[in-house]
C-alpha positions in Angstrom: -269.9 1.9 122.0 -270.3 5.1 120.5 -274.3 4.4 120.0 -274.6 3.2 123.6 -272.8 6.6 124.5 -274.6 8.6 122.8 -277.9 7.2 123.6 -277.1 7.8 127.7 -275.8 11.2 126.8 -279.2 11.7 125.5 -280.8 10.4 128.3 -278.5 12.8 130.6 -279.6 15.7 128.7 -283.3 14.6 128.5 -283.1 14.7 132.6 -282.1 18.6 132.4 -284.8 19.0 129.6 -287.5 17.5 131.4 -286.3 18.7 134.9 -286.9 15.2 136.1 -284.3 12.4 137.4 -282.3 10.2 135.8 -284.6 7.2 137.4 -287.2 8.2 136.1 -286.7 9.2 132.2 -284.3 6.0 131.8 -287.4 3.6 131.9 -289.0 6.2 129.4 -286.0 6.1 127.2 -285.8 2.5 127.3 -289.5 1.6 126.4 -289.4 4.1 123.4 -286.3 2.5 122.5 -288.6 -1.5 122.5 -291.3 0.1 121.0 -289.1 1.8 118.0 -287.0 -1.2 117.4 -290.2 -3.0 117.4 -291.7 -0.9 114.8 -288.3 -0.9 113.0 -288.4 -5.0 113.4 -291.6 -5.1 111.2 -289.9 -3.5 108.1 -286.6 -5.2 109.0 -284.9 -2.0 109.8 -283.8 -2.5 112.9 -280.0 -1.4 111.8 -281.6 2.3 111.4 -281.7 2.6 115.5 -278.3 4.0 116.0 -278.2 6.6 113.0 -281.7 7.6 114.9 -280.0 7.5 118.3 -277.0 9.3 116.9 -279.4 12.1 115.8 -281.1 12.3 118.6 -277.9 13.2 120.9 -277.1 15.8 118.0 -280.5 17.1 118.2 -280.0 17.5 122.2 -276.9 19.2 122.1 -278.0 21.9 119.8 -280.8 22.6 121.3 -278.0 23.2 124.6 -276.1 24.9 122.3 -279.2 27.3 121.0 -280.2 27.8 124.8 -276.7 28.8 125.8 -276.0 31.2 122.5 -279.5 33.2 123.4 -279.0 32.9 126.7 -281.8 31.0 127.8 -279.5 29.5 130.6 -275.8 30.0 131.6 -274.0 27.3 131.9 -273.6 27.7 135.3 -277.4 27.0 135.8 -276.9 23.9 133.2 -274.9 22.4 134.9 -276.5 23.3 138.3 -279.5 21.4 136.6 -277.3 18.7 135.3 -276.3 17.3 139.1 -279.6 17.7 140.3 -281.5 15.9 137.9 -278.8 13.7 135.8 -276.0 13.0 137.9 -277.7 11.5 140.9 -277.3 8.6 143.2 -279.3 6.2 140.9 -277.1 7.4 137.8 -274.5 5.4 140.2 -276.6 2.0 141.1 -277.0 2.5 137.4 -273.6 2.1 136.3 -272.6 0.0 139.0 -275.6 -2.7 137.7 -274.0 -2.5 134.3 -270.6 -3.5 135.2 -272.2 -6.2 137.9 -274.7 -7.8 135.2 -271.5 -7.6 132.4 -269.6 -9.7 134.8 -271.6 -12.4 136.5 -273.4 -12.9 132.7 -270.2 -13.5 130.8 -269.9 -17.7 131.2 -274.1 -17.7 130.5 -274.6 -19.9 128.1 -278.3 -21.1 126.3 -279.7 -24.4 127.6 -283.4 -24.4 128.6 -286.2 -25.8 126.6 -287.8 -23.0 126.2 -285.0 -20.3 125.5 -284.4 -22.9 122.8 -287.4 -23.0 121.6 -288.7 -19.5 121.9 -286.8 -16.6 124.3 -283.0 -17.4 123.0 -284.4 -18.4 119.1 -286.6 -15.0 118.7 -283.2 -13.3 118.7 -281.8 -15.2 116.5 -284.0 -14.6 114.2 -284.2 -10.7 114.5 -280.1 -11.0 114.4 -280.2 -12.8 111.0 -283.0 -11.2 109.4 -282.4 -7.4 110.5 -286.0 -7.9 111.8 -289.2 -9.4 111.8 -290.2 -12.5 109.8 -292.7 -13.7 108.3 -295.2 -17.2 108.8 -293.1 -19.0 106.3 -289.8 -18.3 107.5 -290.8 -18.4 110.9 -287.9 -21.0 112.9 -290.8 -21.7 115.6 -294.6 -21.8 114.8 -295.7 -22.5 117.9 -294.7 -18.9 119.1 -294.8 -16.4 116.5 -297.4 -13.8 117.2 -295.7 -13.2 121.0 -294.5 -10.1 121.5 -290.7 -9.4 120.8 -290.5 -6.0 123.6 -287.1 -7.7 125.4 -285.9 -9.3 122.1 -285.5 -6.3 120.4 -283.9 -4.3 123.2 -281.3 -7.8 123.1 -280.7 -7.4 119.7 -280.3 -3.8 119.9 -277.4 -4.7 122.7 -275.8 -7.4 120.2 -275.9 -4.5 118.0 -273.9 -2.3 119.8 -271.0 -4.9 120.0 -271.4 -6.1 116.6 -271.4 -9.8 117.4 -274.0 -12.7 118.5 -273.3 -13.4 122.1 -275.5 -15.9 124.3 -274.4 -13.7 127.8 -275.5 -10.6 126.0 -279.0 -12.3 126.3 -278.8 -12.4 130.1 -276.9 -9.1 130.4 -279.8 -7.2 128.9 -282.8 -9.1 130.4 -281.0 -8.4 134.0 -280.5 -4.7 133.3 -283.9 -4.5 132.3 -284.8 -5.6 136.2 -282.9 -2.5 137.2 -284.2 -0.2 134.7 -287.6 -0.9 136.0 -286.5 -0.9 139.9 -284.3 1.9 139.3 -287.7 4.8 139.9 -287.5 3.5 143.6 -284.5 5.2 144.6 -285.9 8.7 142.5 -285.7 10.1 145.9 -282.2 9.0 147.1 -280.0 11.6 147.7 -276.4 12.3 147.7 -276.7 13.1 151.7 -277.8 9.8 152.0 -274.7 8.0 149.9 -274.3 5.6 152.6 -277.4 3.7 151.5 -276.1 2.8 148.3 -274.5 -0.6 149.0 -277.8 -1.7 150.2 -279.6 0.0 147.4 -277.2 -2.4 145.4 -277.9 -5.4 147.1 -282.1 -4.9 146.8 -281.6 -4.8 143.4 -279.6 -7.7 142.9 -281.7 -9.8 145.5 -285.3 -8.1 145.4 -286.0 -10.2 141.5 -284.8 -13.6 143.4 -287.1 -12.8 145.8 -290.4 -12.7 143.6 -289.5 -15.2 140.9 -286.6 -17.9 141.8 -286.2 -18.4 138.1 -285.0 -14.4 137.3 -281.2 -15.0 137.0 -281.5 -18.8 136.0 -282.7 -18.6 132.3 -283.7 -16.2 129.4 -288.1 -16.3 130.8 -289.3 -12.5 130.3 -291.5 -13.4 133.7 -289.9 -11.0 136.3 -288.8 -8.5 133.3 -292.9 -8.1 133.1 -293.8 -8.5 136.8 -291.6 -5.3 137.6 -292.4 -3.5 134.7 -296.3 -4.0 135.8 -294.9 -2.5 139.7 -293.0 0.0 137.9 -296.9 1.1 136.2 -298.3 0.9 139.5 -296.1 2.9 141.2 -296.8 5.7 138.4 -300.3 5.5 138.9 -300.3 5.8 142.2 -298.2 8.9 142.4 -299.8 10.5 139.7 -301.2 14.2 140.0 -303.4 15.9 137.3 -302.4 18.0 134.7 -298.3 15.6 135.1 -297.8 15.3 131.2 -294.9 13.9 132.1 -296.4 11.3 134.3 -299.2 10.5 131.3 -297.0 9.7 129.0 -295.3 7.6 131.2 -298.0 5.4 132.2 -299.0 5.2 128.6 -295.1 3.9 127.3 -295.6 1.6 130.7 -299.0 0.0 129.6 -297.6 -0.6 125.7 -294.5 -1.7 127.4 -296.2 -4.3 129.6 -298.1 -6.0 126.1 -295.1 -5.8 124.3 -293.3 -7.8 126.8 -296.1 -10.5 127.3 -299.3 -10.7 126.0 -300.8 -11.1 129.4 -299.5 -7.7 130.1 -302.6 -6.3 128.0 -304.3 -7.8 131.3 -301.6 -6.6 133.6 -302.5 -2.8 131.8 -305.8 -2.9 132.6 -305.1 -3.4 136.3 -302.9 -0.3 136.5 -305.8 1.3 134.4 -308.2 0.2 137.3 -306.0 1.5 140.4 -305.8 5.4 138.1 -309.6 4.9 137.6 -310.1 4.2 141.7 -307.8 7.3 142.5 -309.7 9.9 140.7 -306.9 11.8 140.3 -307.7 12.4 136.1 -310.1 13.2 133.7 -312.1 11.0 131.9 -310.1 12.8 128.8 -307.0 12.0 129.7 -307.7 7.9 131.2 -309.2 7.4 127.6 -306.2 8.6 126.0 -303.7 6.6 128.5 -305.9 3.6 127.9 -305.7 3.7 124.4 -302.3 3.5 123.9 -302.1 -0.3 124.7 -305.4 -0.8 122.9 -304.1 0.5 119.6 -300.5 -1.3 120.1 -302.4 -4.5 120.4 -304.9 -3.8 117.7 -301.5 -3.2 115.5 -299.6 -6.1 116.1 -302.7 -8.3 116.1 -302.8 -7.1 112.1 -299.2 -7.2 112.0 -299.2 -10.9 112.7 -302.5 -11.6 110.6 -301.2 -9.4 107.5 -297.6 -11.5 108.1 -299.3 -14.8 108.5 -297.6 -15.0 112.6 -299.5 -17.0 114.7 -299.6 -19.0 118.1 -299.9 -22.3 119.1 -301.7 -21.1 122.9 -303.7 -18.2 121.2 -304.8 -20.3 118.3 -305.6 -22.9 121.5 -307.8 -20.8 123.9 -309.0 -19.6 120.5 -310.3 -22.6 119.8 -312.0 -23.4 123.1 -313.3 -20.1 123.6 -315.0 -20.7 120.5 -316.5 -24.1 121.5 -317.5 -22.6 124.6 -319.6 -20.1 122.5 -321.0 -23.6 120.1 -321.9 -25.5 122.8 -319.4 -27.9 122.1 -316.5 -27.7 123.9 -315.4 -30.8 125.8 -313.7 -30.1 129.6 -310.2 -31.3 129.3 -308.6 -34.3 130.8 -308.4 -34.6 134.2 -310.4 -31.3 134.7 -311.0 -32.0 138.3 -308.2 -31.8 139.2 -306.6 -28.7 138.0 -307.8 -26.5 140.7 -306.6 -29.0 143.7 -303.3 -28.7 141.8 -303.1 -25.3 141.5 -304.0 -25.0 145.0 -300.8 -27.4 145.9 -298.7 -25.2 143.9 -299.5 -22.2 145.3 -298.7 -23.7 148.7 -295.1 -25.1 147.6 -291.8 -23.1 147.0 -290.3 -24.5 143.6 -286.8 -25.8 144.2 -285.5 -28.9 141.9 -282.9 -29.0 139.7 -283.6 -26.0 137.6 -282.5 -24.3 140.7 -279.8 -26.0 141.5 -281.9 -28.2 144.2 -281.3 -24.9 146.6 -284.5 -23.0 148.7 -284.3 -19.8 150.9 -283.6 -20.4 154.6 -288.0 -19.7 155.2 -289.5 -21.1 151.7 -292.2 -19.1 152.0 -294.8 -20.4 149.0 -296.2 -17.9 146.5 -299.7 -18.4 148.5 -298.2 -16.3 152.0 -297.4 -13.5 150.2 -300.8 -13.4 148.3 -302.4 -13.4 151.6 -299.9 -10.9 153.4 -299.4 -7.8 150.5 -302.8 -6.9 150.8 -302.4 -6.7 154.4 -299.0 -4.8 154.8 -301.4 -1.0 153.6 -303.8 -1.9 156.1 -300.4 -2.4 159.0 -299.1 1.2 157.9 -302.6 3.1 157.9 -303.2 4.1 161.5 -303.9 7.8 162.1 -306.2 9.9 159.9 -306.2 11.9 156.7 -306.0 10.8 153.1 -303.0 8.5 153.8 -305.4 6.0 155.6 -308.2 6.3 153.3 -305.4 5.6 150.6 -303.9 2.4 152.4 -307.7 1.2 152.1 -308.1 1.4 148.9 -304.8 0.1 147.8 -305.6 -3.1 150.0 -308.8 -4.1 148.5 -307.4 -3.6 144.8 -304.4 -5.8 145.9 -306.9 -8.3 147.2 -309.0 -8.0 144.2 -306.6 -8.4 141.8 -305.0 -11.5 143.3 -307.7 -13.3 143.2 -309.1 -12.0 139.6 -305.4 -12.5 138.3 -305.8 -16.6 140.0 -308.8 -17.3 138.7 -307.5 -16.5 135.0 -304.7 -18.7 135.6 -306.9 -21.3 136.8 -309.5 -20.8 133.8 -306.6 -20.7 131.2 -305.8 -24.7 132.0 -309.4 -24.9 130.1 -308.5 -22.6 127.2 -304.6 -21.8 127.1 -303.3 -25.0 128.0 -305.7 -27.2 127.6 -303.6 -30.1 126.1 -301.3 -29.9 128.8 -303.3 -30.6 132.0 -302.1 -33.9 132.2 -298.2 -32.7 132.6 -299.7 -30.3 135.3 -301.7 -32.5 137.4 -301.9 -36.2 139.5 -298.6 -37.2 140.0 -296.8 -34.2 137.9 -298.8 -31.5 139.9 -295.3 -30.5 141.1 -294.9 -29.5 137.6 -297.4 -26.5 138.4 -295.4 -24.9 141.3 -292.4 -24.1 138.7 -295.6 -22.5 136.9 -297.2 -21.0 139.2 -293.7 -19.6 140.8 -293.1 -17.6 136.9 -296.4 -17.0 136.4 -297.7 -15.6 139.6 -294.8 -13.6 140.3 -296.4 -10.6 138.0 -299.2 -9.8 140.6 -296.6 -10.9 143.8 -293.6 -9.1 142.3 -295.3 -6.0 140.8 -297.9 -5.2 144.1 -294.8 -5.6 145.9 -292.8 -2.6 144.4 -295.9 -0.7 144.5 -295.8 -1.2 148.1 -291.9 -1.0 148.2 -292.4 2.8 146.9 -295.2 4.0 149.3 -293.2 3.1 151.9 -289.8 4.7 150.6 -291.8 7.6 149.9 -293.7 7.8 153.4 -290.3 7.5 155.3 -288.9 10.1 152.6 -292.2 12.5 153.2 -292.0 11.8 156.7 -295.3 10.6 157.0 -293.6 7.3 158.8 -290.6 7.4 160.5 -288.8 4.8 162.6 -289.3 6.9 165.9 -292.8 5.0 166.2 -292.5 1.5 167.7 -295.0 -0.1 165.7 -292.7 1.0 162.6 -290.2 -0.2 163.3 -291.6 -3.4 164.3 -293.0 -3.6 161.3 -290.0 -2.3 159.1 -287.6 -4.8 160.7 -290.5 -8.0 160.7 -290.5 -6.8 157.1 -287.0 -7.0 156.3 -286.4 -10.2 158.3 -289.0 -12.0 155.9 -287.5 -10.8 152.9 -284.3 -11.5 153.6 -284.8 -14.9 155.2 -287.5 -15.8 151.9 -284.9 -15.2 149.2 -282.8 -18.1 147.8 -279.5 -16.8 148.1 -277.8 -19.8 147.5 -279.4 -20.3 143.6 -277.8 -16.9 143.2 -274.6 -18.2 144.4 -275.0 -20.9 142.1 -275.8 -18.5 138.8 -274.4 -15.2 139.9 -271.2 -16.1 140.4 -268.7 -17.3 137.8 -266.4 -19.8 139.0 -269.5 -22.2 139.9 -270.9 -21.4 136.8 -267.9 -22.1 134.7 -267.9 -26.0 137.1 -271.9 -26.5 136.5 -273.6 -28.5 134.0 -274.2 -25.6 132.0 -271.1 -24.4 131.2 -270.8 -25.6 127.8 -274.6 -24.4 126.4 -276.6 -26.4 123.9 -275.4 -25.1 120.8 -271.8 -25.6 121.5 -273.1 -28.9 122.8 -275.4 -29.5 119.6 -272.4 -28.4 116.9 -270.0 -30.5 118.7 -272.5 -34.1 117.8 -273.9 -33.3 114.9 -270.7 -32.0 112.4 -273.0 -32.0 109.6 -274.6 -29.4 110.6 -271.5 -26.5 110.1 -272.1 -26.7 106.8 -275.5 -24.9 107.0 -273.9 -21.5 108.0 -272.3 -21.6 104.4 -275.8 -21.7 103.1 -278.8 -19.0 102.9 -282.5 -19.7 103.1 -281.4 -23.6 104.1 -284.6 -25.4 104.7 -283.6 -29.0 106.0 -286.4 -32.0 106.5 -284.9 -34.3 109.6 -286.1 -37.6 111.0 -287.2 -36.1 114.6 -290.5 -35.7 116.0 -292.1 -31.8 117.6 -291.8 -34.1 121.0 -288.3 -34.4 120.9 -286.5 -31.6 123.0 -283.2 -32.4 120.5 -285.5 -30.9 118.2 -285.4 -27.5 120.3 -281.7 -28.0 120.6 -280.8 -28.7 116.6 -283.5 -25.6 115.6 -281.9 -23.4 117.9 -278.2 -24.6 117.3 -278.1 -24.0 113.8 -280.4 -21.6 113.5 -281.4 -19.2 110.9 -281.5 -22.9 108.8 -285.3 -24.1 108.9 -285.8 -27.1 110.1 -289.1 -29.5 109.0 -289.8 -32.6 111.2 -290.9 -36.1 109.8 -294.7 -37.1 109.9 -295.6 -40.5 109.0 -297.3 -39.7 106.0 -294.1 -38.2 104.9 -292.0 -41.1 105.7 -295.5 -43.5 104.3 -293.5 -43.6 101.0 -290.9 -42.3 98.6 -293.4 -41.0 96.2 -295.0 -38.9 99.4 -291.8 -38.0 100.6 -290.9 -36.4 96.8 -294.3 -34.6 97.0 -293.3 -33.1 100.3 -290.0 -32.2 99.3 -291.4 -30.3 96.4 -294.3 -28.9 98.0 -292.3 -27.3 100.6 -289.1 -26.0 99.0 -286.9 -28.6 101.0 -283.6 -28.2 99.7 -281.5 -30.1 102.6 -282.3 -34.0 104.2 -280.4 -35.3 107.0 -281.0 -38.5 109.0 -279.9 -38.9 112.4 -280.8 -42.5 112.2 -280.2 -45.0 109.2 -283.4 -46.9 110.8 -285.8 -45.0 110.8 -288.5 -44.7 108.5 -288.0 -41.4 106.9 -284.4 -42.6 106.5 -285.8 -45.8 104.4 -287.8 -44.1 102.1 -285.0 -41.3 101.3 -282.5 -44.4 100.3 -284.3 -44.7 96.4 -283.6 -41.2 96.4 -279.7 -41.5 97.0 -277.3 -40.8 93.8 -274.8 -43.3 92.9 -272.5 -42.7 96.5 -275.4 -44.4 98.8 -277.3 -42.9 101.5 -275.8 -42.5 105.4 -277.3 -41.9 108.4 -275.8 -38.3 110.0 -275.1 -37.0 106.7 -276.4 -34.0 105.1 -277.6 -34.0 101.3 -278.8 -31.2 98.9 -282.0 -32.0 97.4 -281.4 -31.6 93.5 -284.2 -31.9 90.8 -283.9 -33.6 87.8 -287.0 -33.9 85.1 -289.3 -34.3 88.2 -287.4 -36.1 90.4 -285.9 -35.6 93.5 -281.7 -36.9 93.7 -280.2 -36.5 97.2 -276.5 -35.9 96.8 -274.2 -35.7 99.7 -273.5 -32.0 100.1 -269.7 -30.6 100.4 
């Protein structure tokens, strides 16, 4: 608690400092805090962040300290400064957001494949290890060179309370929606308290709205989708010779990689909209462009020095490569990705991820592909720079929808090219809960672009509801969003009591721990590596890896199981020191039963591996 104090103290001062508001140096402060606990990370430092923090808040109030003792301000004027620029209406949506996220998160519990397999485990893995690990301690290969940007910001909250907590993970990916929503209400005043509770309720609802999935599972989707809005909505209020503003855009850029790797791409869309405003020198967009540049050129040596890598980047890889040969091979059912992708963009997701719930007008992704890039073209009447501006900001809209589309539809012939047939035929339906995570970075983060012009037009009063068409607009506008968001899923996940009755009340480790009791005795044990009769295609797998995680788990091949003498090889080869069957049957478990000391060999048992002149003994651990 003292850390997480001392870390929005610093924040407060920074705001006085900087003569800028709260909303606006909190997503600074919070992407310098992922990128330092991602560098930390590497070296498996991570623990160093709060004496770092701690000095930081020191460092602040000294320099108060020095300004006050030479009377460089009076205190008067601080604190003058202080509830102008720290203390201000979004300071309040702030706090209100923490207590809000603390409580609806608190019965959350760790049950989707691929928080199991990827979003929940990362953490894990930085909790255990202090850090970053390397390729052969890695709990799940098919992920390792992604980007940890929200992990280590939910580690650094696990930190704070000292304990591994499963709601912690939801707690901090939520606040991170209203960290980068926050800059939209930079204008808000204290005269204007009264819009607060609807302030409150945009930024509960407004994630829902782009991405049905944002308060359903651990997927950084919307996290990146508003942190690519929040770097829009810099560049387009950008002004040469705003230092401040640079280095914001730059954090914003590294931010969006270290999120996601697609956010490189994401960055070089904000870099596009700063290039079309002219508003900087060539200087200066080199040196904001080649902050991502260098972050990715890092960790892609990072993960090659570490031996990290990625089952889709080692894929599209691969094809890219065969592309270049001459000999790569379309993938099955080719023809009919792009009629799929087409249906999916037409279709609003709602199955039993969601609770089998959809807004009152399921608007599809597709509507709001085709009406964003309209709404600058409704608001530009008149003349001036505004209108030219609303031009502008409507063909790069356009633009990049249909550039950011036609990746996604290419990437089913590099990315996921062994998956087409899950996404297509009769599982095409499969690609609209795709295309509803995936396309809501381009939907989601052109929308808060657009969000803030318009705040900022009715703020400047460059629009005002006086005009008719307006407020047509503004309350057409406000109909559509409201009646487009799926309240009920957030009834569903949002609110406690039906949490604590659904399905996912008691998550997968709890589940996991509760079947398989041998598995407790691998938290008494440190660098366990465990060889078990399940296949990569099983999600139990997911579930055991996850559940008793940091323990590595190794899956049976058949030309482990051909034999005891290849099983012995493997066992040795790899350092196993733990075997478990699930299954007496199967065939790994029949050619581990030579290998059983005098006591036999049982399915659902867990033995040590011991050596003895050469050979392996499997005796029942205790």
């Amino acid at each position: 608690m003292t850390v997480a104090l001392a870390f929005l103290l610093a924040m407060l001062l920074l705001c006085v400092r900087l003569r800028r508001r709260f909303e606006l140096v909190l997503p600074l402060g919070i992407l310098t805090l992922m990128l330092c606990l991602g560098l930390l990370a590497m070296f498996q430092s991570m623990a160093l962040i709060s004496p770092l923090i701690l000095a930081l808040c020191a460092m602040q109030l000294i320099w108060l300290a020095a300004d006050l003792l030479w009377k460089r301000t009076t205190g008067r004027a601080f604190l003058v400064e202080l509830l102008r620029y720290a203390l201000t209406p979004g300071l309040l949506l702030f706090v209100a957001m923490v207590a809000y996220y603390g409580y609806v998160s608190w019965p959350m519990t760790v049950w989707w494949r691929d928080d199991l397999a990827h979003w929940a485990l990362s953490v894990k893995s930085l909790w255990h290890a202090g850090g970053l690990v390397d390729g052969t301690h890695l709990l799940n290969q098919r992920f390792g060179d992604y980007p940890p940007g929200v992990q280590v910001l939910q580690w650094f909250v696990m930190h704070l309370t000292g304990q591994w907590s499963e709601h912690a993970l939801y707690f901090t990916l939520f606040l991170t929606y209203t960290v980068f929503l926050l800059p939209l209400f930079a204008k808000l005043t204290w005269r204007r308290w009264y819009l607060l509770p609807a302030g409150f309720m945009f930024l509960v609802a407004f994630p829902t709205w782009g991405n049905v999935l944002s308060y359903v599972f651990l997927g950084i989707d919307t996290t990146l989708s508003l942190c690519f809005g929040y770097v829009l909505m810099l560049v387009w209020q950008h002004r040469r010779g705003d230092r401040f503003s640079v280095v914001s855009i730059a954090l914003g850029l590294c931010g969006l990689f270290f999120i996601k790797q697609i956010g490189l791409l994401l960055a070089g869309f904000a870099l596009l909209l700063l290039l079309l405003r002219k508003v900087e020198t060539w200087r200066t967009l080199l040196a904001i462009a080649s902050a991502p540049l260098v972050l990715f050129l890092g960790w892609f040596l990072y993960c090659a020095q570490t031996g990290l890598s990625g089952y889709n980047t080692a894929g599209a890889s691969t094809q890219l490569l065969g592309m270049l040969a001459g000999t790569y091979v379309p993938p099955e059912n080719s023809t009919q990705i792009l009629p799929a992708l087409l249906y999916a963009l037409a279709n609003k997701y709602s199955g039993d991820i969601t609770h089998f719930t959809a807004a009152p007008v399921p608007l599809p992704p597709a509507v709001w592909l085709l009406l964003l890039p309209l709404l600058p073209l409704a608001v530009s009447f008149g003349k001036g720079t505004f209108r030219r501006d609303m031009r502008v900001l409507s063909i790069f809209l356009a633009g990049t929808f249909l550039l950011y589309m036609g990746i996604l539809y290419l990437s089913f012939f590099t990315t996921f090219y062994h998956e087409t047939s899950v996404y297509t035929g009769v599982y095409k339906d499969n690609l609209v809960l795709l295309a509803e995570r995936y396309g809501a970075p381009v939907i989601l983060g052109g929308a808060v672009l657009l969000v803030w012009i318009v705040f900022d037009a009715f703020a400047t009063g460059r629009l005002h509801l006086r005009n008719p068409r307006m407020l047509a607009l503004t309350a057409v506008a406000a109909i559509l969003l409201t009646l487009s968001t799926n309240w009920a899923v957030m009834a569903e996940v949002l609110v406690p009591e039906r949490y604590f009755q659904g399905i996912h009340s008691v998550g997968s480790e709890d589940a996991v721990r509760d079947q398989e009791t041998w598995g407790a005795s691998l938290d008494e044990v440190e660098g366990a590596r465990v060889l078990i009769d399940l296949t990569a295609a099983s999600d139990y797998t997911k579930e055991l890896v996850y559940g008793f995680a940091p323990a590595q788990f190794f899956l049976a091949t058949a030309d482990i199981a051909a034999s005891t003498q290849a099983l012995t090889a493997y066992l040795q080869k790899e350092g196993i020191n733990y075997l478990v069957c699930l299954d007496e049957n199967t065939a790994l478990a029949q050619v581990a039963m030579p290998l059983a000391d005098e006591y036999g060999f049982y399915g659902g048992t867990l033995y040590t591996v011991l050596w003895e002149d050469g050979n392996a003994i499997l005796s029942e651990y205790y």
